[in-house]
Each structure stands twice: as C-alpha cells, then as structure tokens.
C-alpha positions in Angstrom: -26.5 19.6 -88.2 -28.1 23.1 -87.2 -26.8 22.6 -83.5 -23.0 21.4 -84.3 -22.0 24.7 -86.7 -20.4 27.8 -85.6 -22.6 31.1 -85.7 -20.5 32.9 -88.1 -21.0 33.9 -92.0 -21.1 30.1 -93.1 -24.1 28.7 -90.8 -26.0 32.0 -91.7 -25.7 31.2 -95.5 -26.7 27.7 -94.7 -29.8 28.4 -92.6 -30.5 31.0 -95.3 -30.2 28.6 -98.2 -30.1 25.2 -97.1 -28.1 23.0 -99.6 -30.0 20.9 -101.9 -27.7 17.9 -101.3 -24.4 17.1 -99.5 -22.2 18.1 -102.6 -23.8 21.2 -102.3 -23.0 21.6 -99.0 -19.3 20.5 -99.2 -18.6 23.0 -102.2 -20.2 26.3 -100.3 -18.0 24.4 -97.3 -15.0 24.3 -99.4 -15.4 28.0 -100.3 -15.9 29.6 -97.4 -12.6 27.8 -96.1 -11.1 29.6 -99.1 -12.1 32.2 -98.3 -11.1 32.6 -94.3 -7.7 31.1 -95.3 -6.8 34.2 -98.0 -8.5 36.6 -95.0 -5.9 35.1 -92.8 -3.1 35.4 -95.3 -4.2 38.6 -96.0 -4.2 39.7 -92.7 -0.7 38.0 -91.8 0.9 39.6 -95.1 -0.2 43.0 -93.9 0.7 42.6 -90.2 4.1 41.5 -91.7 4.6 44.3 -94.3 3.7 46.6 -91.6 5.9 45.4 -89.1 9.7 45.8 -91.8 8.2 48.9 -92.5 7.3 50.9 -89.0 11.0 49.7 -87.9 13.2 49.2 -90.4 16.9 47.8 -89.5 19.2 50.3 -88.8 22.4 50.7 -91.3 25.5 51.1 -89.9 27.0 55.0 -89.9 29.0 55.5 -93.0 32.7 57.0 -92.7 32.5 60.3 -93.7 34.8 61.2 -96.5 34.1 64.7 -97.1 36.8 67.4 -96.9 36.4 69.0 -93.7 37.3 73.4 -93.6 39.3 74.2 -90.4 37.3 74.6 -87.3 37.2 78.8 -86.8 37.5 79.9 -83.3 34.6 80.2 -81.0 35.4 83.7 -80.0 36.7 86.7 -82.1 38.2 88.5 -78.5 40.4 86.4 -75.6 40.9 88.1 -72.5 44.1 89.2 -72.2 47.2 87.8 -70.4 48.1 89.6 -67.4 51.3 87.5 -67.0 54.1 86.5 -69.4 54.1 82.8 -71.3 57.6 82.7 -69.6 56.3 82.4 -65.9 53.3 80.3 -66.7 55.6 77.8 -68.1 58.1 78.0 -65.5 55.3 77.0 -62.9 54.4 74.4 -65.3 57.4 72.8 -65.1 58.1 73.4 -61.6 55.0 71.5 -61.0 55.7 68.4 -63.5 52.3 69.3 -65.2 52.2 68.5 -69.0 52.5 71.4 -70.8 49.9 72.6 -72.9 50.1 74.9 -75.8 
C-alpha cells in the first residue's frame, strides 16, 4: 500500500497514523476526497466570481434625453471681412459651389 499512494496530505496522515482497519481507512479516504473536492469548488467559484467581476459586460450607451443649452461661440472676436457678402456670393455662384451661410 505504502508504494501505490500519492505523496500529498492523505499518505502523510496515513504513515503518521496508520488505520486500525480498512473501514478506518476508507472513512479518512472518504474525507480527504471531501475535502479536495470543496478546495476545487472553492477554487472554481472564486476564479469564476473573479472573472464577471474584473470585466463586466458592457451596457449599451443610453440616449441622452437631457435638454441641451445652445452651443456659445468659440470665439468672442472674428476677423473682419475685407470684402462684401455680395461678391463672395457672386463667386459662389459663379463657381456652382453650395453656398454656405
């Protein structure tokens, strides 16, 4: 028996206490396959938990429905025209460019 077990916490408990009879030995069995089983569901529940949490799915953007003020201007000062609207719109036309106001 001593050569087929796994080193790990179970054959160290076994070659510390050796089991009085074979129902010994399946019970201390049975628990410690209890207990690896909740530390692998333990471990999976917390790999899991952490995984939703670190990236959660993204919600789609929300119309906004606020009342939005009128954009003000970027500038208080324009440079001044040095040519009338008249003649900028003349060569506007005269070039079949839309017209912008």
């Amino acid at each position: 028996m001593a050569l087929t077990l796994q080193t790990g916490p179970f054959a160290n408990n076994v070659y510390l206490h050796p089991p009085a009879s074979m129902h010994e030995l399946k019970l201390c069995a049975a628990d410690y396959v209890r207990m690896e089983e909740m530390q692998t569901l333990y471990t999976k529940f917390r790999n899991d938990y952490a995984a939703t949490t670190a990236n959660p799915t993204p919600q789609p953007p929300r119309p906004d429905t606020r009342p939005r003020e009128p954009r003000q201007p970027r500038f208080t000062k324009y440079a001044p025209l040095t040519v009338a609207y008249s003649c900028i719109l003349d060569e506007a036309l005269q070039a079949d460019l839309p017209m912008l106001l």
